[in-house]
C-alpha positions, 0 to 999 in steps of 0.5 A: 967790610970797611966803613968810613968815620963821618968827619963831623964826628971826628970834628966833634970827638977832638972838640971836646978832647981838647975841651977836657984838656982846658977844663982838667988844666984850668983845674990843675993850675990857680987862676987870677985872670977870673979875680982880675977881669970882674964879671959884668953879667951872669946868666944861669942856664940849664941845657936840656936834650929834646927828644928830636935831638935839639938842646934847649938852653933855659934861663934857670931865672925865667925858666924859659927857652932862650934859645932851641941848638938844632943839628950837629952844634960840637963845639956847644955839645963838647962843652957841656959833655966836658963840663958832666964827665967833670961832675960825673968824676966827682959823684956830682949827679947829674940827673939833679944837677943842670945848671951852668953860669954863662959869664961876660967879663970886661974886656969881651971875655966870655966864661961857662962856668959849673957852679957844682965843680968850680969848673970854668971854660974860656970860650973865647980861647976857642975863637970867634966863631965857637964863642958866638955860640955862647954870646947869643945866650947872653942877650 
């Protein structure tokens, strides 16, 4: 019996194919860009899964829900996994560990930042539309 791939898990599995790539890339090569564009706000948040499938991003500060992601959300969901396979490669436990920087730049940059690896992700290298998943967070 033939049984089709569900494009929405394709979509999903090359989002965040190529979020590892960055992320390994931005790891294998020096950054200045981040030491030149100074951050003008970070937020720390932690991304839990909810048991009817959501995640919830909490502010670690307040530790309260900023925002509840329900559906299919890859692009937020590719993300993060690639920001925890980098934690799991270092022994980083992740069942401990949960929290992740959201950073705004000057100039309209927009980071996600691990502070357990010195992993960074440029969410704005993803376009417009994947960036404003993040964006939200920052209000």
């Amino acid at each position: 019996m033939r049984r089709d791939l569900n494009p929405a898990i394709v979509i999903g599995l090359f989002a965040a194919l190529c979020i590892t790539a960055v992320v390994l890339m931005r790891g294998a090569t020096p950054s200045t860009t981040n030491d030149i564009i100074a951050p003008t706000h970070i937020r720390v948040l932690r991304f839990i899964d909810q048991p009817d499938g959501s995640i919830n991003a909490i502010d670690k500060l307040t530790d309260h829900v900023v925002q509840n992601f329900q559906g299919e959300q890859g692009f937020l969901r590719g993300t993060l996994r690639a920001l925890v396979r980098e934690r799991k490669l270092r022994g980083i436990d992740v069942a401990t560990e949960r929290s992740f920087e959201l950073i705004a730049h000057s100039g309209g940059r927009l980071t996600l930042r691990d502070p357990a690896t010195g992993a960074t992700i440029a969410l704005e290298s993803f376009g417009p539309t994947n960036t404003a998943v993040f964006s939200g967070l920052m209000r």
